[in-house]
C-alpha positions as CSV (number, residue, x, y, z in Angstrom):
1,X,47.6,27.0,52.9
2,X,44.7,24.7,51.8
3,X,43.5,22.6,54.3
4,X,44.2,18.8,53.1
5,X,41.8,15.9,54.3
6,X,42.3,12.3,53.5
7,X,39.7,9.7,52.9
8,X,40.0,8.0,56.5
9,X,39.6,11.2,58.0
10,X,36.4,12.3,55.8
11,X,35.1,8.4,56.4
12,X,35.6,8.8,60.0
13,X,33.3,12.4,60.1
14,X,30.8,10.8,57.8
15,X,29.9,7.6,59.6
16,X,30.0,10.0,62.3
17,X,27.7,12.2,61.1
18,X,25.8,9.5,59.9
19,X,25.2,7.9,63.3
20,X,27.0,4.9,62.4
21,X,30.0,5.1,64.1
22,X,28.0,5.7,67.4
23,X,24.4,4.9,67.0
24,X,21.9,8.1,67.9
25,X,21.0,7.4,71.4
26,X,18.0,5.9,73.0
27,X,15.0,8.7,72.9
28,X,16.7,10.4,69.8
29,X,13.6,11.4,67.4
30,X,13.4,9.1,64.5
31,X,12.9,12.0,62.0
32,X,16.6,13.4,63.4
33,X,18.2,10.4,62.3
34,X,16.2,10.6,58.8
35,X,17.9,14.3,58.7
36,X,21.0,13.7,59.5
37,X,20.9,11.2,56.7
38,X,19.1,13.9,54.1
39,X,16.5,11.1,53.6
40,X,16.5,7.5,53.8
41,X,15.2,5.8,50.3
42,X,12.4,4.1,50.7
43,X,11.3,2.7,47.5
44,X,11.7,-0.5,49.8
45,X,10.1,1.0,52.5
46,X,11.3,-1.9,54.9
47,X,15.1,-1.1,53.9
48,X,14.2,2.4,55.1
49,X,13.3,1.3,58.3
50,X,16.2,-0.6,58.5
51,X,18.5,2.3,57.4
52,X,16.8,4.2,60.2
53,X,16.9,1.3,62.4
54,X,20.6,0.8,62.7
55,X,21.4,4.4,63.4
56,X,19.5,4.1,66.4
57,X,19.5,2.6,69.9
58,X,16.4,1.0,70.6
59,X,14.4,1.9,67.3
60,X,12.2,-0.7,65.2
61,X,10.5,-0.3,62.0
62,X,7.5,0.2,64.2
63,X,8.4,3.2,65.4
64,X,9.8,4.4,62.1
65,X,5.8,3.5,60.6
66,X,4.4,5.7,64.1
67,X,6.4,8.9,63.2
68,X,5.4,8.1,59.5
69,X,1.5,7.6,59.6
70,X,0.5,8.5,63.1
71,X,2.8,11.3,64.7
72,X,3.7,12.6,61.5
73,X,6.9,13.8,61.8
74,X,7.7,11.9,58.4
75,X,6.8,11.6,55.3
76,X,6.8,9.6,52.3
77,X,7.4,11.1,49.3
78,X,9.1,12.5,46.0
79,X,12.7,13.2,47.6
80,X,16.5,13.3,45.7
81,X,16.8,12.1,42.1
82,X,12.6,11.8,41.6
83,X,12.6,8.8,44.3
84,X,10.5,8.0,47.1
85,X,12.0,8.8,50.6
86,X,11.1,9.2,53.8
87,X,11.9,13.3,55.0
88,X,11.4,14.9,57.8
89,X,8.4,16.5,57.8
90,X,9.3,20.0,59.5
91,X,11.9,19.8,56.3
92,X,9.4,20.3,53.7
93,X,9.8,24.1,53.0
94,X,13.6,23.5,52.5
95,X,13.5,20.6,50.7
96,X,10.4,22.0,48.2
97,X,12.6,24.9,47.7
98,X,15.8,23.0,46.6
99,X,14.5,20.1,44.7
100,X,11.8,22.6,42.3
101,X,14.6,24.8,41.7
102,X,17.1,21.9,40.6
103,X,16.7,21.8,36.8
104,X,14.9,19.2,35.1
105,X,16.6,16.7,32.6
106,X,14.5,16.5,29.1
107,X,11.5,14.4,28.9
108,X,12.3,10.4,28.2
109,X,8.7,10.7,26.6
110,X,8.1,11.3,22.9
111,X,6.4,14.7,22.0
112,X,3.1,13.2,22.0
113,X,3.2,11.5,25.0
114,X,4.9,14.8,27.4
115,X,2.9,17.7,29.1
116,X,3.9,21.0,28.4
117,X,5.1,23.0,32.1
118,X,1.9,25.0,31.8
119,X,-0.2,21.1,31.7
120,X,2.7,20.0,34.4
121,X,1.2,23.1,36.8
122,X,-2.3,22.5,35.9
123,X,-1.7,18.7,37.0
124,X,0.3,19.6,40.2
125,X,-2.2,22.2,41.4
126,X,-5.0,19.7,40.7
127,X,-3.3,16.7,42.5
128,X,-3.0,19.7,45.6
129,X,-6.6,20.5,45.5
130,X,-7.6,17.0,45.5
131,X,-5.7,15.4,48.3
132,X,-6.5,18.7,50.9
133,X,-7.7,16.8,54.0
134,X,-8.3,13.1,52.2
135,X,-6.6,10.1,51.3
136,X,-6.9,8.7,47.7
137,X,-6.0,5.4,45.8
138,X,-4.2,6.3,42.3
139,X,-7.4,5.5,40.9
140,X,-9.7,7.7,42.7
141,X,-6.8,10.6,42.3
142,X,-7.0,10.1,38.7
143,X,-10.5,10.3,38.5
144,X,-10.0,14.1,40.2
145,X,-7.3,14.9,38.4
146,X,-9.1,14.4,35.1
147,X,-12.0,15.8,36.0
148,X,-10.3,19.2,37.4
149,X,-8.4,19.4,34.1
150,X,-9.8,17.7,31.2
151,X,-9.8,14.3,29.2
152,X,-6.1,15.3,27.8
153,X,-4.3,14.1,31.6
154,X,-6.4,10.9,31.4
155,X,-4.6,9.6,28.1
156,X,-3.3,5.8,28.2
157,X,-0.5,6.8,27.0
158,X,2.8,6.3,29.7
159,X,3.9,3.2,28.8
160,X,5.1,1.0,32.6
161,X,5.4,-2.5,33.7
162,X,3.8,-3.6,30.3
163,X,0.6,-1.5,30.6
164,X,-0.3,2.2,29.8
165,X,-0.6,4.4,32.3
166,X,-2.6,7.8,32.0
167,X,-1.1,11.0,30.6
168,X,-0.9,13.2,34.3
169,X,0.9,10.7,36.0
170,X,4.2,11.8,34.3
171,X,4.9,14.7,36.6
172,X,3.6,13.2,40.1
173,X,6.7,13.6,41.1
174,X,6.9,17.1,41.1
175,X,3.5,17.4,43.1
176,X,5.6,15.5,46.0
177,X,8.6,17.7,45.3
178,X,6.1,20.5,45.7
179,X,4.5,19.5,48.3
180,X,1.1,19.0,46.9
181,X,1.2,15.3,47.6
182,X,2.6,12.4,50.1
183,X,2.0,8.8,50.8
184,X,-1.2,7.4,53.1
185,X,-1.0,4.7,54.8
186,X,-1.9,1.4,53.2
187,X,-6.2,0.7,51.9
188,X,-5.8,-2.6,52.5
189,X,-3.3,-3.5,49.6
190,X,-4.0,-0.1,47.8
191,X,-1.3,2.4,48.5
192,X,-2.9,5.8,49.3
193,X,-2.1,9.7,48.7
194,X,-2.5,12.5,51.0
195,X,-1.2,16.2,51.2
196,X,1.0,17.1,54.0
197,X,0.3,19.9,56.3
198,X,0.5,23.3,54.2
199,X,3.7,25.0,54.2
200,X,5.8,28.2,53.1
201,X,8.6,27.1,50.8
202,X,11.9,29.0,51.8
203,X,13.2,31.2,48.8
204,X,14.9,29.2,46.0
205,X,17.9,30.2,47.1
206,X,17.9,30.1,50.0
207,X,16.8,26.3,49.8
208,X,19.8,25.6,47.8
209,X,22.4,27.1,49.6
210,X,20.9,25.4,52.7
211,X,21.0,22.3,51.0
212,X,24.5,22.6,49.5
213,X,25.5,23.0,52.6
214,X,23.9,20.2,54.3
215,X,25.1,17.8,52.0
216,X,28.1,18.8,52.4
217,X,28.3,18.7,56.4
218,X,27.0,14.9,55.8
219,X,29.0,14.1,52.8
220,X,31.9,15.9,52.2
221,X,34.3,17.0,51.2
222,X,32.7,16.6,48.4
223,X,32.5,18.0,44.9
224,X,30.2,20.2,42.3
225,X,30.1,17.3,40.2
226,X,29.2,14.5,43.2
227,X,26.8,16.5,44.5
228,X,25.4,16.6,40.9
229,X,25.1,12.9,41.0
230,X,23.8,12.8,44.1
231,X,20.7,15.5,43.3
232,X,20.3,14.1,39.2
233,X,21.3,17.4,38.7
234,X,23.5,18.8,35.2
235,X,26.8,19.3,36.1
236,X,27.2,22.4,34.6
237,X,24.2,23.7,36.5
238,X,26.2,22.1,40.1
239,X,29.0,24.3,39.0
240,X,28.0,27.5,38.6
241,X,26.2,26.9,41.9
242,X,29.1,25.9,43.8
243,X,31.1,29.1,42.5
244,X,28.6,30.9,43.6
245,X,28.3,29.9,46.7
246,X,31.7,30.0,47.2
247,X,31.7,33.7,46.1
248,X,29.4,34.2,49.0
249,X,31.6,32.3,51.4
250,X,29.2,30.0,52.4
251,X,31.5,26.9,51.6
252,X,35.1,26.6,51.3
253,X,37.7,24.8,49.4
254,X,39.8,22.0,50.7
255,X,42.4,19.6,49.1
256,X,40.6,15.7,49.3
257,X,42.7,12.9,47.5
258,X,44.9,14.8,45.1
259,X,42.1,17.3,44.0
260,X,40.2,19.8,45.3
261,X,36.8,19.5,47.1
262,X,34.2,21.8,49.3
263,X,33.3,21.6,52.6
264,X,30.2,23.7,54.5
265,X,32.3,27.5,55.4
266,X,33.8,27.0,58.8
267,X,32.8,22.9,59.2
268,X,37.0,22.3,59.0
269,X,36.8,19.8,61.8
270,X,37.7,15.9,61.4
271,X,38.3,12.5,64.0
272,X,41.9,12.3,64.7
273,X,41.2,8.4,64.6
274,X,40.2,6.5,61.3
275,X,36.8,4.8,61.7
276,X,36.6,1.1,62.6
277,X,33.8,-1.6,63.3
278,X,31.4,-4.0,61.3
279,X,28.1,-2.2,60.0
280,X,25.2,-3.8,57.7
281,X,24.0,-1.5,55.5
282,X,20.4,-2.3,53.5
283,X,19.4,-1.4,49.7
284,X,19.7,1.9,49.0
285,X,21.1,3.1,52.0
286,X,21.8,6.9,52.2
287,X,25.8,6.1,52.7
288,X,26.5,4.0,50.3
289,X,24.9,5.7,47.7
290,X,25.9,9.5,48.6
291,X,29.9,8.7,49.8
292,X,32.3,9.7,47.2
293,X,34.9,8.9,45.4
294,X,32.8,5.8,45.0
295,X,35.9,3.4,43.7
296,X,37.6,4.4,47.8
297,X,34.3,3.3,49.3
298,X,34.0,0.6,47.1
299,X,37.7,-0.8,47.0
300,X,39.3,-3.4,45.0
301,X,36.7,-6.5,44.7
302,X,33.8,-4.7,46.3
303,X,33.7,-2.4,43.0
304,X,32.1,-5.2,40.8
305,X,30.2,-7.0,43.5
306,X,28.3,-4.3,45.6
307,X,27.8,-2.4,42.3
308,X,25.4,-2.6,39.6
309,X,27.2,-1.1,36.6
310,X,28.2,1.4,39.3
311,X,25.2,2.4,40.4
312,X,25.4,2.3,44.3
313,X,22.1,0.7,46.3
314,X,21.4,-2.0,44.3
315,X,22.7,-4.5,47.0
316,X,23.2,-4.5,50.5
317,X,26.7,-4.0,51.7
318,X,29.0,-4.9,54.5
319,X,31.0,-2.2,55.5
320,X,34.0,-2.9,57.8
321,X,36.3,0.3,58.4
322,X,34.0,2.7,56.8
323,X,34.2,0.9,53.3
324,X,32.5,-1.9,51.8
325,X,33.7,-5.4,52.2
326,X,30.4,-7.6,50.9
327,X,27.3,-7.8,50.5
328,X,24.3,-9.6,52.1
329,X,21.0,-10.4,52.4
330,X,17.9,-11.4,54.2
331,X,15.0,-13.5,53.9
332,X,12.1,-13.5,56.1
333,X,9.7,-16.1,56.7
334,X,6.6,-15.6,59.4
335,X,9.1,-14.4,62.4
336,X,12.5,-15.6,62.1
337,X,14.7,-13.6,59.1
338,X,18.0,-15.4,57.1
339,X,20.8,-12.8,57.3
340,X,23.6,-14.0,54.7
341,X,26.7,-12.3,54.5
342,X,29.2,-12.0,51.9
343,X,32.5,-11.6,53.3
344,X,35.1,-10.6,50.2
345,X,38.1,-11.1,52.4
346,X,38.5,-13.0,55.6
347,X,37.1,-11.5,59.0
348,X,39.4,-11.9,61.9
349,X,37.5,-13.4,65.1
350,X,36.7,-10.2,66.7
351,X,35.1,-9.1,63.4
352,X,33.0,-12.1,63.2
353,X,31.6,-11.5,66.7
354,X,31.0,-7.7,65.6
355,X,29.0,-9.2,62.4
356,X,26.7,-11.5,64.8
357,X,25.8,-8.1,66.8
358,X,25.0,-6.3,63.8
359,X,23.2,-9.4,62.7
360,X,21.1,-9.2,65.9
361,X,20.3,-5.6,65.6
362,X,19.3,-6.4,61.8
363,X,16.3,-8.5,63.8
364,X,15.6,-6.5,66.4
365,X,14.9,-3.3,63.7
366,X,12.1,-6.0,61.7
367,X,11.5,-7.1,64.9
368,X,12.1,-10.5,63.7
369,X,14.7,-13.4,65.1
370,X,17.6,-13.4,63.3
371,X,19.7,-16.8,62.0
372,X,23.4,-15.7,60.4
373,X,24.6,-17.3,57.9
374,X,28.8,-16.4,56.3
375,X,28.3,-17.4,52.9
376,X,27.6,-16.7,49.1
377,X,24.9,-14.5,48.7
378,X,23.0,-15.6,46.0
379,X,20.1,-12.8,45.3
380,X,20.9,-10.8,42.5
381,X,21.0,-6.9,42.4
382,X,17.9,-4.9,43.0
383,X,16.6,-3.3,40.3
């Protein structure tokens, strides 16, 4: 008989799993918090921090910067989807594997603007050779990336943020995937690129079963499809790799919600208790955006106000019970922050005292002094 899960039982594992039903204790390395979460999003890196922060007794966004640019067990780079995340750093050679071996959508470039794959490794070896031991502005990389390819990669012709940018820089997000290039830290204002520490890349599939299964001990049950979503994979692609894996008995079918899902083989354990508490949850955190079905994390109201055309991330949410129930925001100025939340029902009176906590804690991660505010949150989504 098929095992049958519901969604408070799944929720309950997940926040769980997540660290935010019980924060990781006091000592926990920061870079096992970023695991547990398979990468926190940093294209905001202090939202990342924050993520981070909240999962973790005791942890600010300093020490989240010391394990990124001085002890190194982070990095910043080319993660899920093409976007920037922070990863733990002794993850590279399964994460390098996966994410390469994940096909590619087609080019949103015209023909004359794309690199052929044969340019794409040319440009991705030459970004490698370039950052080995050295940090470089995007200028300065371009300038060696040019000069160890030709006058092709330099082309203005990448149209962003109403300029044109040069031909190569189309595909640096396969040299981070790769692991031919990560983040610096800061020039000044300039941001800067290194290359992490070399690495062996597990087998492709190795790297994807791994992952699969990953995902699926911090996400499921879970689908072929979701977990297409989730990796801006092709579905048909997530499919055959989910059958496949299944074949091998590496992940198992389970009823979830009327249909059926997968879990990691074996990982059949769930809370006997649904999940319950007050949580504050930044831009693009790795919860709200990975937690599926999206419309039972996103009930009722929440649906159209924590979503951006139904894209998950684009605001900060308040969860209560494992599900979203608002949105907020905050607004710092020199050391005291503005947290406003966005109730979409009414909080009872313990609830309001567990929001002020979580308000605190939203401080003492920016190390800043907090000032609550229940009310409408006026900033629009992130884009």
């Amino acid at each position: 008989m098929t095992l049958r899960i519901t969604w408070d039982e799944a929720s309950a594992r997940r926040m769980e799993r997540q660290f935010l039903a019980v924060p990781a204790k006091a000592g926990t390395p920061v870079a096992e918090v970023v695991g547990a979460m398979l990468g926190a999003h940093a294209q905001v890196l202090s939202a990342a921090e924050l993520s981070v922060g909240v999962r973790a007794d005791g942890v600010t966004r300093a020490d989240v910067r010391a394990a990124l640019w001085e002890d190194r067990t982070l990095v910043k780079t080319y993660g899920p989807r093409g976007t920037l995340h922070l990863l733990p750093s002794a993850e590279l050679p399964l994460w390098t594997a996966a994410l390469t071996a994940i096909p590619s959508g087609a080019s949103p470039f015209p023909p004359d603007v794309r690199v052929t794959e044969a340019q794409a490794d040319e440009v991705v070896a030459a970004i490698g050779d370039a950052l080995d031991g050295v940090s470089l502005t995007i200028d300065e990389l371009g300038e060696e990336v040019v000069a160890r390819t030709g006058p092709w990669a330099g082309d203005l012709v990448m149209p962003a943020f109403q300029e044109m940018w040069p031909r190569w820089r189309q595909v640096m997000h396969r040299a981070g995937q790769r692991g031919a290039l990560c983040f610096g830290p800061n020039r000044g204002r300039k941001v800067t690129y290194t290359r992490p520490p070399r690495f062996e890349p597990l087998a492709a599939d190795e790297g994807l079963s791994l992952l699969v299964r990953r995902y699926l001990r911090a996400y499921g049950p879970s689908t072929a499809p979701h977990f297409a979503k989730w990796a801006a994979a092709p579905r048909g692609w997530a499919l055959e790799l989910f059958a496949s894996l299944a074949d091998a008995g590496e992940i198992e079918e389970v009823g979830f919600e009327g249909g059926p899902a997968w879990v990691a083989a074996g990982d059949t354990e769930f809370p006997g208790e649904p999940v319950r508490g007050v949580r504050l949850l930044p831009y693009f955190d790795a919860y709200a955006i990975g937690c599926q079905p999206r419309e039972l994390l996103f009930p009722g109201a929440a649906y159209g106000r924590a979503l951006a055309g139904g894209q998950a991330g684009n605001y900060p949410v308040l969860l209560v019970d494992g599900v979203v129930a608002g949105v907020w925001h905050q607004r710092r100025q020199g050391r005291r922050t503005t947290v406003t939340v966005e109730p979409l029902g009414r909080l009872a009176a313990a609830r309001e005292r567990e929001l002020a906590r979580q308000a605190e804690r939203v401080g003492e991660v920016l190390e800043a002094k907090p000032e609550l505010v229940v009310g409408k949150v006026t900033a629009g989504a992130h884009a």
